[in-house]
C-alpha positions in Angstrom: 51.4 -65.0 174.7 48.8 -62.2 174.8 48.4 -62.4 178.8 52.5 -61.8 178.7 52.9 -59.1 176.5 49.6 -57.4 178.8 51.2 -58.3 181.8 54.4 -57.0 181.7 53.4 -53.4 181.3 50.4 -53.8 183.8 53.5 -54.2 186.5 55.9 -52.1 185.3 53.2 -49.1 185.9 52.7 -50.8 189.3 56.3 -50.5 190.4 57.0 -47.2 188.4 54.0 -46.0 191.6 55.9 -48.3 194.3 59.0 -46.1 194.7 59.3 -43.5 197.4 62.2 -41.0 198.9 64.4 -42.3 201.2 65.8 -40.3 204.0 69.2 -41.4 205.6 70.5 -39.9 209.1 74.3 -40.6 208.9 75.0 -38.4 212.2 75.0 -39.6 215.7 71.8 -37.3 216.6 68.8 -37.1 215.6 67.8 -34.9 212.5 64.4 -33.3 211.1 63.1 -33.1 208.2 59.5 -31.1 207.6 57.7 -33.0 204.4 54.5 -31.4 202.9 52.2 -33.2 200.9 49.4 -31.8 199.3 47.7 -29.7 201.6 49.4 -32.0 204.6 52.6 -30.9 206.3 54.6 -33.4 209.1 57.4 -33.1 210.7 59.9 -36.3 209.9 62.2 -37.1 213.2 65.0 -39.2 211.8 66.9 -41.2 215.0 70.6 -41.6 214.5 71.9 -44.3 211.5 67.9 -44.2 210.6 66.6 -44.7 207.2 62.9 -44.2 206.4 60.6 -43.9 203.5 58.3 -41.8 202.3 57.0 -39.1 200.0 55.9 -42.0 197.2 54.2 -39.3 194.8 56.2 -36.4 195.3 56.5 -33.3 198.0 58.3 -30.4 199.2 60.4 -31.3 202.1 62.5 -28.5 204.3 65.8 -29.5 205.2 67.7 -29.0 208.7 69.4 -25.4 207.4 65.7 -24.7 206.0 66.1 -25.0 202.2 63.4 -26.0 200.7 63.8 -29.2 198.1 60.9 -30.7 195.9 61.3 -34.2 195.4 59.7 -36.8 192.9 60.1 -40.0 194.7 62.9 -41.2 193.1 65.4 -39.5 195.4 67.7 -39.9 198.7 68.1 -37.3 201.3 71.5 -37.7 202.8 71.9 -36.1 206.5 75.7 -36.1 207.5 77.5 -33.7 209.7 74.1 -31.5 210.2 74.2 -30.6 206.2 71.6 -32.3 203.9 72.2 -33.7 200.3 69.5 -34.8 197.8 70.9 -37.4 195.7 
């Protein structure tokens, strides 16, 4: 019983760090997106209809038109007709 009520906070904490951004291209080209991480900054090359993960502990990623978005982890960045959404 003990093992049980130890376990089941032990992996909620796991999955809690499992999640990441997602980043979906819905256009027919390929889009950008420039993700910074700490101290690291990449440049993320979605093809078209690609969807990717990344960002699991949080960054600042710049969108096609430039804006600048800080994400958690938790969230989706939508790419359709050249315009970016965080959902």
């Amino acid at each position: 019983m003990w093992k049980s009520l130890i376990a089941v906070p032990v992996l909620l904490s796991m999955a809690g760090s499992a999640l990441a951004a997602s980043a979906v291209n819905k256009d027919s080209e390929p889009r950008t997106l420039v993700v910074t991480e700490g101290s690291s900054k990449r440049e993320l090359t979605l093809g078209a209809g690609e969807t990717v993960e990344f960002c699991a502990s949080g960054c600042f990623v710049t969108l096609p038109n430039g804006d600048l978005e800080a994400l958690t982890g938790s969230e989706t960045v939508e790419i359709s007709g050249g315009v970016a959404r965080v959902k």
